[in-house]
Biopython code that builds the backbone (N, CA, C, O; Angstrom):
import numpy as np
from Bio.PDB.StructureBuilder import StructureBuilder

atoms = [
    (1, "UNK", "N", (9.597, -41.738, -161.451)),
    (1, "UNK", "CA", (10.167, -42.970, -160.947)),
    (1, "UNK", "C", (10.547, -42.771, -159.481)),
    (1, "UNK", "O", (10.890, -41.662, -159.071)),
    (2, "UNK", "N", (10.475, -44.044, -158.544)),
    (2, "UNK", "CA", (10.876, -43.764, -157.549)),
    (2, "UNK", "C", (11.426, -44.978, -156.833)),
    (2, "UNK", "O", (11.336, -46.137, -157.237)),
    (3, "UNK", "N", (12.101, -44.501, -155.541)),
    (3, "UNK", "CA", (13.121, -45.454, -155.352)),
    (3, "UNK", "C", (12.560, -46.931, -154.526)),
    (3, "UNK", "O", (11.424, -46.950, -154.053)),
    (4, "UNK", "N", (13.136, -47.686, -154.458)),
    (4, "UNK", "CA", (12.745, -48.851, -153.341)),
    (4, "UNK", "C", (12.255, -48.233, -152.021)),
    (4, "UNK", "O", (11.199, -48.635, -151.533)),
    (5, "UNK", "N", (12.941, -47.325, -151.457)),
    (5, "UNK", "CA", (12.632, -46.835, -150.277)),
    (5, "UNK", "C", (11.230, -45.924, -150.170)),
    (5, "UNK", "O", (10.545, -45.900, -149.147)),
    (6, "UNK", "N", (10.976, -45.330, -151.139)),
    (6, "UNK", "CA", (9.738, -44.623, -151.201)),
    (6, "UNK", "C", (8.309, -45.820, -151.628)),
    (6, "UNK", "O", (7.133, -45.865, -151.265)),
    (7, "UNK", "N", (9.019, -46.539, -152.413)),
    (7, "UNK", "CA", (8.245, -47.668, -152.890)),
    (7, "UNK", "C", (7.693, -48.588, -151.612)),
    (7, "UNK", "O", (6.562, -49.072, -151.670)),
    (8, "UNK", "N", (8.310, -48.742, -150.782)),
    (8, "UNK", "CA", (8.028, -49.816, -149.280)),
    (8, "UNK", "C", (7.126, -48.981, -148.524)),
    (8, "UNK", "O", (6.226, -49.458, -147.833)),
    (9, "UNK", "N", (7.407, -47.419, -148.670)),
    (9, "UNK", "CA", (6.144, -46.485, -147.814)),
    (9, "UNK", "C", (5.326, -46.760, -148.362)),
    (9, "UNK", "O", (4.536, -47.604, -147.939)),
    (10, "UNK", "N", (5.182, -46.141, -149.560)),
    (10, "UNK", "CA", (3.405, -45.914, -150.989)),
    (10, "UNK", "C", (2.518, -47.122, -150.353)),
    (10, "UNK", "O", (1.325, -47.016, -150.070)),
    (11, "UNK", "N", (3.438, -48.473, -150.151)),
    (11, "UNK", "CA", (2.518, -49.856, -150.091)),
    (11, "UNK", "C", (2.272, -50.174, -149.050)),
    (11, "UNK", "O", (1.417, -51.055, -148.963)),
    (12, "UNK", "N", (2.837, -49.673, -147.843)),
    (12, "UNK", "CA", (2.070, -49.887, -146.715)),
    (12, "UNK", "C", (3.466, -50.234, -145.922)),
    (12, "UNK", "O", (3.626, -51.281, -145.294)),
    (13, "UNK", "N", (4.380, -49.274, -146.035)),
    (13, "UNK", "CA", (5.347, -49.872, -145.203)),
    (13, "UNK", "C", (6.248, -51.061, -145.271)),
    (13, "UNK", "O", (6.905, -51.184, -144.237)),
    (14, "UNK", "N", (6.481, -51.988, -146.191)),
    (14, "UNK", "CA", (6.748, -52.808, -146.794)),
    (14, "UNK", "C", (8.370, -52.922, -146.353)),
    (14, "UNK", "O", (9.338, -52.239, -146.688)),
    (15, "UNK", "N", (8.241, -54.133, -145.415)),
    (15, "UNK", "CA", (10.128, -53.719, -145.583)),
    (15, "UNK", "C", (11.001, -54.509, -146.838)),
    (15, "UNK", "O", (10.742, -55.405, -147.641)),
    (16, "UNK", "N", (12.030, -53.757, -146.567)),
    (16, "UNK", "CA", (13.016, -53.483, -148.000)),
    (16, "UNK", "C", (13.310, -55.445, -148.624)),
    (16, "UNK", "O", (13.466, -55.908, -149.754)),
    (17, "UNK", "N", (13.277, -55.994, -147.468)),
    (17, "UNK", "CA", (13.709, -57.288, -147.575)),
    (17, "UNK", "C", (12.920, -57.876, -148.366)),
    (17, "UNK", "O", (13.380, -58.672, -149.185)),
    (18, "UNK", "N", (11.578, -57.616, -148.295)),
    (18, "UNK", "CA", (10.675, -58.260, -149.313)),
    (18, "UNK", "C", (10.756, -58.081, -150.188)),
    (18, "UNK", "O", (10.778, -59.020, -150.983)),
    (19, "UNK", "N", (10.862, -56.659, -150.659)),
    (19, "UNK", "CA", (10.197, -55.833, -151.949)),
    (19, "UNK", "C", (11.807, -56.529, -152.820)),
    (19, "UNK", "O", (11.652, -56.840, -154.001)),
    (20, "UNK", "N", (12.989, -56.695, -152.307)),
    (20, "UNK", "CA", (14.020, -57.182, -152.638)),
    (20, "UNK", "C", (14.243, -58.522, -153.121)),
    (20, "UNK", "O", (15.102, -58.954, -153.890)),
    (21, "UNK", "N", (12.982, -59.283, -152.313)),
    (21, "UNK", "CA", (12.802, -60.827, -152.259)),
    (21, "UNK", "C", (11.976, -60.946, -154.183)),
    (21, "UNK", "O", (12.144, -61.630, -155.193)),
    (22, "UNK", "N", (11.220, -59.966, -153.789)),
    (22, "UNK", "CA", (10.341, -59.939, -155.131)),
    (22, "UNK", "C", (10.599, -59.614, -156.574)),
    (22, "UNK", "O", (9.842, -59.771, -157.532)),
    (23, "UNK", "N", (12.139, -59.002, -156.533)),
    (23, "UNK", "CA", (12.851, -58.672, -157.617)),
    (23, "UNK", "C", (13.668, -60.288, -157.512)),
    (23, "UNK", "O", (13.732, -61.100, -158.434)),
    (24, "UNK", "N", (14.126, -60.420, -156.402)),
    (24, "UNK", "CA", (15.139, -61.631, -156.873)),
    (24, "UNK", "C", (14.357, -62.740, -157.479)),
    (24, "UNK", "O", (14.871, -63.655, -158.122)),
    (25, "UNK", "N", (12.823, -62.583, -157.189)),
    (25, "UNK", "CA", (12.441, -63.896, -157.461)),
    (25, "UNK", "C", (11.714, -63.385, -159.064)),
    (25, "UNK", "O", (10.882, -64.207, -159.448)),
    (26, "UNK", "N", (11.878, -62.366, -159.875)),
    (26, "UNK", "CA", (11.682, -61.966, -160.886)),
    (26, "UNK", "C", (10.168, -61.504, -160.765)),
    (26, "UNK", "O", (9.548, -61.484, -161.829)),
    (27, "UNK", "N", (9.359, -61.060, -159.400)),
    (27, "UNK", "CA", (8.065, -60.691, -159.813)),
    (27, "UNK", "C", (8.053, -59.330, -160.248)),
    (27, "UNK", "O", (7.343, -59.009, -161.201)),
    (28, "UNK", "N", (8.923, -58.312, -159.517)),
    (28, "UNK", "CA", (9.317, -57.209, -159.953)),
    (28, "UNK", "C", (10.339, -56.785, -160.446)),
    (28, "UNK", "O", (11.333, -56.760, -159.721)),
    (29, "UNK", "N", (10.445, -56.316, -161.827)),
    (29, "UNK", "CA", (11.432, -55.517, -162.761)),
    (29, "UNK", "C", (11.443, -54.244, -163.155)),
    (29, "UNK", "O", (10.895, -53.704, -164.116)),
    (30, "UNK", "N", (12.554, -53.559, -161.781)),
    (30, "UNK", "CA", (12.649, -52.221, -161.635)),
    (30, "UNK", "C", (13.751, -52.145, -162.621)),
    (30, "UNK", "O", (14.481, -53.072, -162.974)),
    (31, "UNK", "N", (13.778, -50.560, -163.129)),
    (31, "UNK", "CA", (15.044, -50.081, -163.526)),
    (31, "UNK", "C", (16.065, -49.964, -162.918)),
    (31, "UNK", "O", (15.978, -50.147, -161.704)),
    (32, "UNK", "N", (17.331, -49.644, -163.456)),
    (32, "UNK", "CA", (18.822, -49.746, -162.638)),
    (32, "UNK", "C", (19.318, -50.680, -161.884)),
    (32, "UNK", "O", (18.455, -51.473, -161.507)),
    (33, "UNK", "N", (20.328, -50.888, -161.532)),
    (33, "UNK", "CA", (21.257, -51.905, -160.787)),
    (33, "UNK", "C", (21.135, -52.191, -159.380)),
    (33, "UNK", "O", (21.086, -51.239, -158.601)),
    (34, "UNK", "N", (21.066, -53.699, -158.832)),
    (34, "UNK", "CA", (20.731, -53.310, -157.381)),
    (34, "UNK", "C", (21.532, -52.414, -156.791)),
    (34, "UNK", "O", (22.688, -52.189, -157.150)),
    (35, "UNK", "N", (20.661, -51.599, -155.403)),
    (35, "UNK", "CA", (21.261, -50.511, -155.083)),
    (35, "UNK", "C", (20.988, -49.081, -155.338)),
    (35, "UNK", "O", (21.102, -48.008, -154.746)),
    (36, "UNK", "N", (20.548, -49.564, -156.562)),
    (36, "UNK", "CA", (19.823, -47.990, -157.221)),
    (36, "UNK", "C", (18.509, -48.374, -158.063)),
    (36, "UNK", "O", (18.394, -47.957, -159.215)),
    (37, "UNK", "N", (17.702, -49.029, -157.579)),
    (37, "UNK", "CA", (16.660, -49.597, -158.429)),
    (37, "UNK", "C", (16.040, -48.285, -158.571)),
    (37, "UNK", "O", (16.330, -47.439, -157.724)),
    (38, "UNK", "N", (15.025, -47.906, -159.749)),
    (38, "UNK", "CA", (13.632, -47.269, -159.719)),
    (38, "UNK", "C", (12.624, -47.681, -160.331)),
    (38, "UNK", "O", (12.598, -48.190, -161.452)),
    (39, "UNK", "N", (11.742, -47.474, -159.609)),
    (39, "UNK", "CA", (10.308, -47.965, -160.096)),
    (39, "UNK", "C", (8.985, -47.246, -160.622)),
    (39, "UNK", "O", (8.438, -46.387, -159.931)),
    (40, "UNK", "N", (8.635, -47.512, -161.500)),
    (40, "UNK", "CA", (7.660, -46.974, -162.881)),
    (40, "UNK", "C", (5.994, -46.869, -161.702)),
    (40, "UNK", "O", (5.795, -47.164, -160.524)),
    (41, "UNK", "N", (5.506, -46.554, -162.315)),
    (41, "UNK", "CA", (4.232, -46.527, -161.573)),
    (41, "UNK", "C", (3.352, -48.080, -161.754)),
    (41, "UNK", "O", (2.430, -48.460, -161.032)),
    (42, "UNK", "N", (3.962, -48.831, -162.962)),
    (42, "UNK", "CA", (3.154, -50.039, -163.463)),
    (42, "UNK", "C", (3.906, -51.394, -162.168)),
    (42, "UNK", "O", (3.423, -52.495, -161.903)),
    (43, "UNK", "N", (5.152, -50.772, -161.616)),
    (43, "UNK", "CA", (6.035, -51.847, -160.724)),
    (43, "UNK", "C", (5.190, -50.983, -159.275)),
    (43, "UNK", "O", (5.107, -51.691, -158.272)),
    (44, "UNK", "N", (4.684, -49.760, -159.174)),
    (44, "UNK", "CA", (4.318, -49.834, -157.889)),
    (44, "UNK", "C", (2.705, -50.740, -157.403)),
    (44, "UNK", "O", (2.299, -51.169, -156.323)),
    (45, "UNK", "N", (2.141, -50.734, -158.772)),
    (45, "UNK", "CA", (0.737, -51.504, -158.728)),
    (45, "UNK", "C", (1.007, -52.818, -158.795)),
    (45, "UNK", "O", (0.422, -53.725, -158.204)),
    (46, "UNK", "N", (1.968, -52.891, -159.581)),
    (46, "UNK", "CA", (2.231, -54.613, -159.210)),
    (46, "UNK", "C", (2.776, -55.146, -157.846)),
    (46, "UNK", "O", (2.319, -56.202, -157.408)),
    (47, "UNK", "N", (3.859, -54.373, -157.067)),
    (47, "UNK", "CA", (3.913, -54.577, -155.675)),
    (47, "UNK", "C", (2.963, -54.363, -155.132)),
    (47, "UNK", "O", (2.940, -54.853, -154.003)),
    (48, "UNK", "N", (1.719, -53.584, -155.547)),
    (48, "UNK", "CA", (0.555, -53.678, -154.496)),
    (48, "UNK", "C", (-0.055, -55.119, -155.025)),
    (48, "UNK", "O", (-0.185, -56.019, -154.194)),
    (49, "UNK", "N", (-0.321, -55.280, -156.000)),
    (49, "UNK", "CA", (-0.844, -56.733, -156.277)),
    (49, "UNK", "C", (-0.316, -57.953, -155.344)),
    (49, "UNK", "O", (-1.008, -58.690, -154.641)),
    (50, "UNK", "N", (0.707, -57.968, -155.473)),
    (50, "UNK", "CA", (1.257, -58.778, -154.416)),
    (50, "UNK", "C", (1.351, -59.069, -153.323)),
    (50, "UNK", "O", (1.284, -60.172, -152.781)),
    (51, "UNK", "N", (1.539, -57.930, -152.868)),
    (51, "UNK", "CA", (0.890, -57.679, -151.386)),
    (51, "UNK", "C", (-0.383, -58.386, -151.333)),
    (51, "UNK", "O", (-0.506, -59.463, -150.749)),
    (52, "UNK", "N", (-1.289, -57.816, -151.913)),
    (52, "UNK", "CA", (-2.968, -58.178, -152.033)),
    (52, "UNK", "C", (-2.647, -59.380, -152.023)),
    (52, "UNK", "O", (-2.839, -59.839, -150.897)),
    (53, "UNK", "N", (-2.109, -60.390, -152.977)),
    (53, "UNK", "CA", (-2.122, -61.577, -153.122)),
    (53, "UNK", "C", (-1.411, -62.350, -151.512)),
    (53, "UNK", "O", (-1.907, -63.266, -150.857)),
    (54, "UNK", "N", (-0.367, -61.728, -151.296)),
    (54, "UNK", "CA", (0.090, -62.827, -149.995)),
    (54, "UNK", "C", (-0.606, -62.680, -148.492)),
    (54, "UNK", "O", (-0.861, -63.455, -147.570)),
    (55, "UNK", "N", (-0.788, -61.144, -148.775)),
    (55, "UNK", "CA", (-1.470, -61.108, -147.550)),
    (55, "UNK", "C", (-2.978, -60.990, -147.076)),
    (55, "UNK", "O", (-3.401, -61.019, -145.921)),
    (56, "UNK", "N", (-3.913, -60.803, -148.652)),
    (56, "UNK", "CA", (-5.137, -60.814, -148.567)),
    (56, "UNK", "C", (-5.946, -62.291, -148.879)),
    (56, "UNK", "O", (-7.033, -62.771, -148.557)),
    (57, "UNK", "N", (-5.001, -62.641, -149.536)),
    (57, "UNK", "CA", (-5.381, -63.922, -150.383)),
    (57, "UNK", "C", (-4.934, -65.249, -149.751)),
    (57, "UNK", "O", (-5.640, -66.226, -149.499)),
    (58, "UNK", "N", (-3.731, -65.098, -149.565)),
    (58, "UNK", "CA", (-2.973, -66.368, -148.734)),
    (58, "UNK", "C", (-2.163, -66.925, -149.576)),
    (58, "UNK", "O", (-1.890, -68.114, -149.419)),
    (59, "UNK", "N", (-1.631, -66.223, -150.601)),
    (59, "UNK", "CA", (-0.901, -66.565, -151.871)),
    (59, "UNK", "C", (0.477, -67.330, -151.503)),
    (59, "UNK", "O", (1.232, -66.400, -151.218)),
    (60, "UNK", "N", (1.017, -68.232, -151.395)),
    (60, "UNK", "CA", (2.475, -68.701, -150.639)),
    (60, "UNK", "C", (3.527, -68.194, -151.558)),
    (60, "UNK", "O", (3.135, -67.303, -152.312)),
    (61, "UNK", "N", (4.877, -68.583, -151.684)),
    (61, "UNK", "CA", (5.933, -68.079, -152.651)),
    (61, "UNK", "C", (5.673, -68.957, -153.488)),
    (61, "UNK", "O", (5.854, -68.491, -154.613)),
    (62, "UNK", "N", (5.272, -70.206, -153.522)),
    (62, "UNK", "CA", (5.558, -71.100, -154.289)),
    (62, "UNK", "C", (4.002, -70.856, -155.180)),
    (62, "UNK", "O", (3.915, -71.082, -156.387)),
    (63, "UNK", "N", (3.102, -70.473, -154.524)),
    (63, "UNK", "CA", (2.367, -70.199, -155.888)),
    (63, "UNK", "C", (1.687, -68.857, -156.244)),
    (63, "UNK", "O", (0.553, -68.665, -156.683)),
    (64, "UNK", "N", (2.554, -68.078, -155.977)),
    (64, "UNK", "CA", (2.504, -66.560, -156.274)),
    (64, "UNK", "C", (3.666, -66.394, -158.105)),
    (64, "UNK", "O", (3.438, -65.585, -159.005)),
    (65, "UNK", "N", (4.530, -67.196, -158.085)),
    (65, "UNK", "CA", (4.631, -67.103, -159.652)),
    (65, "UNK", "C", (3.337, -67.550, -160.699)),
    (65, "UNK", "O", (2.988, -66.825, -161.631)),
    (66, "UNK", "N", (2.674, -68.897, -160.375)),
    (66, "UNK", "CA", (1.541, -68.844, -161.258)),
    (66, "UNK", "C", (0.828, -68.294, -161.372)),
    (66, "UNK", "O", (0.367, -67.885, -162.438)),
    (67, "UNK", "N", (0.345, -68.003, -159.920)),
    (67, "UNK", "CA", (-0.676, -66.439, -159.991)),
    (67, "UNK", "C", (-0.464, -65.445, -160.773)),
    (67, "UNK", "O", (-1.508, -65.112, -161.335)),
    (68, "UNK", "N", (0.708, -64.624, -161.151)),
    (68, "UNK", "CA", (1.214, -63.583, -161.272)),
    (68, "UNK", "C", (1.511, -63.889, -163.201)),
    (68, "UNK", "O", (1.411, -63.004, -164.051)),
    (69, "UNK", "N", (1.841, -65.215, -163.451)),
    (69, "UNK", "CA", (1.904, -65.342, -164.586)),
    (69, "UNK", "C", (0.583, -65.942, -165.172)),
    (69, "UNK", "O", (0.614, -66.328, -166.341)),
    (70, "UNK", "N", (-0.590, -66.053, -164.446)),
    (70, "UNK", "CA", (-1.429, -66.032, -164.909)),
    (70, "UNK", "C", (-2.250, -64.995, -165.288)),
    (70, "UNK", "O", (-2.987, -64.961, -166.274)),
    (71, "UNK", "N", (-2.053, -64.020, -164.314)),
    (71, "UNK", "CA", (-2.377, -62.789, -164.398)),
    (71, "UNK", "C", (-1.660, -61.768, -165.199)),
    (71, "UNK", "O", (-2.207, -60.666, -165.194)),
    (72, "UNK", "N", (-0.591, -61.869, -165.869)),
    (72, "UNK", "CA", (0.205, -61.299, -166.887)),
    (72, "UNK", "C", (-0.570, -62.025, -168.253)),
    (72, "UNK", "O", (-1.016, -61.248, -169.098)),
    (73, "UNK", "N", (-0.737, -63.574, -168.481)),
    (73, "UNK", "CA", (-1.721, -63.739, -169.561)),
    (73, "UNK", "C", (-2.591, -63.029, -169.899)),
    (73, "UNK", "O", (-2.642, -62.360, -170.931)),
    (74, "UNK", "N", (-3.594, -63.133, -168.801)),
    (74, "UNK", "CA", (-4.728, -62.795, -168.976)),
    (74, "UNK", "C", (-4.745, -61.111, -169.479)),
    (74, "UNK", "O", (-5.282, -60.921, -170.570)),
    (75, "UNK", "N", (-4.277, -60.070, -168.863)),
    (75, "UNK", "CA", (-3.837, -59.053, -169.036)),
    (75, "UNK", "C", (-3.091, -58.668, -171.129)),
    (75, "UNK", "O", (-3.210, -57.679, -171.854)),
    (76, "UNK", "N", (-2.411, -60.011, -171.335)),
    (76, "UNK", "CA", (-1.635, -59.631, -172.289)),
    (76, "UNK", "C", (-3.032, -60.179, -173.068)),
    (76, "UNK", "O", (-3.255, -59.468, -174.048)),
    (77, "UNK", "N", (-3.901, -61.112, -172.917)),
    (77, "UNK", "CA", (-4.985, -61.239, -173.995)),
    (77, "UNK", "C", (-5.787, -60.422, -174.122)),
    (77, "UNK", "O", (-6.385, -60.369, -175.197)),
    (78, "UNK", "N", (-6.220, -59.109, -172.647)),
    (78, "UNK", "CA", (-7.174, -58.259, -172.958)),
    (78, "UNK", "C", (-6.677, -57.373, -173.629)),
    (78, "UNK", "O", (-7.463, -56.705, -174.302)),
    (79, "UNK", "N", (-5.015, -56.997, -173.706)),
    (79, "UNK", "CA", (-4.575, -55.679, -174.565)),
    (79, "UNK", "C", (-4.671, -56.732, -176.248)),
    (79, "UNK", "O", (-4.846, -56.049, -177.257)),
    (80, "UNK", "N", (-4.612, -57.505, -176.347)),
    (80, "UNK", "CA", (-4.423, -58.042, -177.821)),
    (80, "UNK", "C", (-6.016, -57.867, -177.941)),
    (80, "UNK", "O", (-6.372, -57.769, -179.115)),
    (81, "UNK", "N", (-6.939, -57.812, -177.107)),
    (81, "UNK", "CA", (-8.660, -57.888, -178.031)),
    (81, "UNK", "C", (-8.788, -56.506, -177.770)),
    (81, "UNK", "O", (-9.512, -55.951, -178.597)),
    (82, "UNK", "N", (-8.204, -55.567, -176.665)),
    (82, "UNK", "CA", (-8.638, -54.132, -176.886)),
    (82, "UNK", "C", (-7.918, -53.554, -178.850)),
    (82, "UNK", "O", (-8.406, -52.821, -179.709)),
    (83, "UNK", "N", (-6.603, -54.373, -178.786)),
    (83, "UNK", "CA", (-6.295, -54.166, -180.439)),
    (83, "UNK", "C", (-6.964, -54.310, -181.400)),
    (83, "UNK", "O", (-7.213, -53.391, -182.180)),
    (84, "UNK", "N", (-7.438, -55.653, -181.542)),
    (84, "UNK", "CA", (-8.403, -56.267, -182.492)),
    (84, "UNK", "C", (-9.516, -55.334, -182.512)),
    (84, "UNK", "O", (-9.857, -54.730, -183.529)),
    (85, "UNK", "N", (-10.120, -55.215, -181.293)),
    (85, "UNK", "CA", (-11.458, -54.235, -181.736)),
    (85, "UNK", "C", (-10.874, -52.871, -182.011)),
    (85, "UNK", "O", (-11.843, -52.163, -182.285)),
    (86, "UNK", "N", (-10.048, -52.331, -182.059)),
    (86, "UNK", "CA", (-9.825, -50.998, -182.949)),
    (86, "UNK", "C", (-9.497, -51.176, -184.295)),
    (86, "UNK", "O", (-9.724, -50.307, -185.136)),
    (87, "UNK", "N", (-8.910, -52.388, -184.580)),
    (87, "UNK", "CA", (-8.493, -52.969, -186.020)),
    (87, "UNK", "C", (-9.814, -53.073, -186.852)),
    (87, "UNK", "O", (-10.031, -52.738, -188.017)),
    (88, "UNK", "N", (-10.724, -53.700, -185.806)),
    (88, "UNK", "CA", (-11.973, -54.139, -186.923)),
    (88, "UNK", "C", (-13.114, -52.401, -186.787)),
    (88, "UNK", "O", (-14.248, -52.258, -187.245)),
    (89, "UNK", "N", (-12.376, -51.480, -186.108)),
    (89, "UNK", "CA", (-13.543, -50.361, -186.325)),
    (89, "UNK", "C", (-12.715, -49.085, -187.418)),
    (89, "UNK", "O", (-12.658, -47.857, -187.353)),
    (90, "UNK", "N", (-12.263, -49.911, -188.201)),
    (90, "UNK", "CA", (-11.051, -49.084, -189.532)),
    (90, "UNK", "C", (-12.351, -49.221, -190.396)),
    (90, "UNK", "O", (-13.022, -50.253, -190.385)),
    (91, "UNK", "N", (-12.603, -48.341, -190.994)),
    (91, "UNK", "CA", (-13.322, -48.342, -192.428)),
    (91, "UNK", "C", (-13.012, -48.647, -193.537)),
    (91, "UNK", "O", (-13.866, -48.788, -194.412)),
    (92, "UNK", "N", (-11.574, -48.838, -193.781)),
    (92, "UNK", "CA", (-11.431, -48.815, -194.995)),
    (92, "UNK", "C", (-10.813, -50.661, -195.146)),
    (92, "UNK", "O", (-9.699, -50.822, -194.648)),
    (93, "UNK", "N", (-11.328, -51.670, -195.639)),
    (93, "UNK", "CA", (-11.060, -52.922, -195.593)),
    (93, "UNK", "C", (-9.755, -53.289, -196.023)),
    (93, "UNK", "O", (-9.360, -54.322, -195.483)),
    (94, "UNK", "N", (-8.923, -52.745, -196.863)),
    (94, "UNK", "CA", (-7.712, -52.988, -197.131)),
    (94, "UNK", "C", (-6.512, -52.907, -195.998)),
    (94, "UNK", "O", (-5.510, -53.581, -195.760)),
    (95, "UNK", "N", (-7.235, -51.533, -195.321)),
    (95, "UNK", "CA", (-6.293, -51.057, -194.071)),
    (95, "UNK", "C", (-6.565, -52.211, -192.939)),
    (95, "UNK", "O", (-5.607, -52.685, -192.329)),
    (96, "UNK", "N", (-7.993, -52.674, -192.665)),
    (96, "UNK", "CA", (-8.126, -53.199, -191.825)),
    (96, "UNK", "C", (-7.464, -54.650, -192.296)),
    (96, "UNK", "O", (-7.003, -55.219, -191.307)),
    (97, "UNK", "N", (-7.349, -55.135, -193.072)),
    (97, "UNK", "CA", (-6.922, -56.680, -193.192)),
    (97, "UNK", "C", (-5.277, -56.026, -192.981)),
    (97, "UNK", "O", (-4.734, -56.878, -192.277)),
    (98, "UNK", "N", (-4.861, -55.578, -193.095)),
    (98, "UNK", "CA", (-3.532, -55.115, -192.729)),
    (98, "UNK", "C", (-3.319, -55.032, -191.567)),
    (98, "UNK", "O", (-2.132, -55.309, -191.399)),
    (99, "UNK", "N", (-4.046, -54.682, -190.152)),
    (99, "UNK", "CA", (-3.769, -54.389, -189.074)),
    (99, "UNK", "C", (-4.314, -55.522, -188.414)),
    (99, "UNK", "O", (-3.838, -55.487, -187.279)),
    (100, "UNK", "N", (-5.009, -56.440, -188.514)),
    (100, "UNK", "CA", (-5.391, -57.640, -188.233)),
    (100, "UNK", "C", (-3.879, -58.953, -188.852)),
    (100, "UNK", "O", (-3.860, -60.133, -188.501)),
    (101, "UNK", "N", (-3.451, -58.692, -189.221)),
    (101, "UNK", "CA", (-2.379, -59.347, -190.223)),
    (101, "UNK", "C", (-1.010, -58.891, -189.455)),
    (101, "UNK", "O", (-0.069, -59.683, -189.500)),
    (102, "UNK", "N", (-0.864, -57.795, -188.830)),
    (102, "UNK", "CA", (-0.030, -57.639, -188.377)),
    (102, "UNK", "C", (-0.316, -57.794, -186.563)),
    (102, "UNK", "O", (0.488, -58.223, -185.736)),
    (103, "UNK", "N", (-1.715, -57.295, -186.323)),
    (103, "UNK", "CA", (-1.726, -58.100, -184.612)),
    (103, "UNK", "C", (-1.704, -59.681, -184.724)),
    (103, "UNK", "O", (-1.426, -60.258, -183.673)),
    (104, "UNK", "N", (-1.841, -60.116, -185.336)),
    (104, "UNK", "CA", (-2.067, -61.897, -185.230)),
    (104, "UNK", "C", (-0.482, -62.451, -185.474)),
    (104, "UNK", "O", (-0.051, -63.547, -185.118)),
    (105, "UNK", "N", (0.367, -61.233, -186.283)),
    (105, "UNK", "CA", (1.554, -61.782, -186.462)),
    (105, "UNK", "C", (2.402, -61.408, -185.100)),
    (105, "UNK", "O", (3.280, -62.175, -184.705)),
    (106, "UNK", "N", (2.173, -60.510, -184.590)),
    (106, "UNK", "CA", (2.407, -59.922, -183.267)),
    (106, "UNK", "C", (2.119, -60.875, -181.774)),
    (106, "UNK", "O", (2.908, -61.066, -180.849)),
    (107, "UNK", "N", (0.996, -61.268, -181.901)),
    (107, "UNK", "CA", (0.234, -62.225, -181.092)),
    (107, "UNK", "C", (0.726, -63.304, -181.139)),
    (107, "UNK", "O", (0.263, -63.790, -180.107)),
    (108, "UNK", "N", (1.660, -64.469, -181.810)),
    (108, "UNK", "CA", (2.622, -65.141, -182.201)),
    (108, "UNK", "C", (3.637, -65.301, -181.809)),
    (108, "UNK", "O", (4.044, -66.423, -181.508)),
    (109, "UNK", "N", (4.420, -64.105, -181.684)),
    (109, "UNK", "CA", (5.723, -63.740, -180.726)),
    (109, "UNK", "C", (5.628, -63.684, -178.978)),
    (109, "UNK", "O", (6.627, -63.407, -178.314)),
]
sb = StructureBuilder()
sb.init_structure("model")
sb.init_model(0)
sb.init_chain("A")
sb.init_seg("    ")
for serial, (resi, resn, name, xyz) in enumerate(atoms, 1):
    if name == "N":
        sb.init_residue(resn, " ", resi, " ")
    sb.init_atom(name, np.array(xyz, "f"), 0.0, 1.0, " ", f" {name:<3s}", serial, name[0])
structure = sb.get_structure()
């Protein structure tokens, strides 16, 4: 894990004000309390995403949440079909209607 301050180098220099802007506005959810945030390796790729998005893309604030929650969909449907296809490569059919039964009940929530 690492801190905001190491986090603004990794991405290109990033000052603190943003990367701060981006928690307040809920795109990034670091660990700990402001002040002592740390960040996972999955929050440093997502601050690079963002970046990419405002400054490669032309992404504004106002539609960098849909972006970002569109892109969290999409993401949460490919881990639910990377599931499914391990569910349906079970051999044994009892097991598999069981693990299909429980991602679809999962997939729900």
């Amino acid at each position: 894990m690492i801190t905001i301050e190491t986090l603004c180098l990794r991405i290109g220099n990033v000052p603190q004000q943003d990367v701060q802007a981006w928690i307040d506005s809920d795109w990034l959810r670091p660990e700990g309390a402001p002040g002592h945030y740390l960040f996972r390796e999955i929050d440093e790729a997502r601050a690079r995403l963002i970046l990419e998005l405002r400054d490669d893309m032309g992404i504004n604030d106002e539609g960098m949440p849909v972006v970002l929650s569109l892109l969290d969909q999409l993401y949460a449907a490919r881990r639910q079909m990377l599931r499914l296809r391990e569910a349906i490569s079970i051999p044994r059919e009892n097991e598999l209607r069981s693990r299909l039964r429980g991602l679809l009940i999962s997939a729900q929530d």
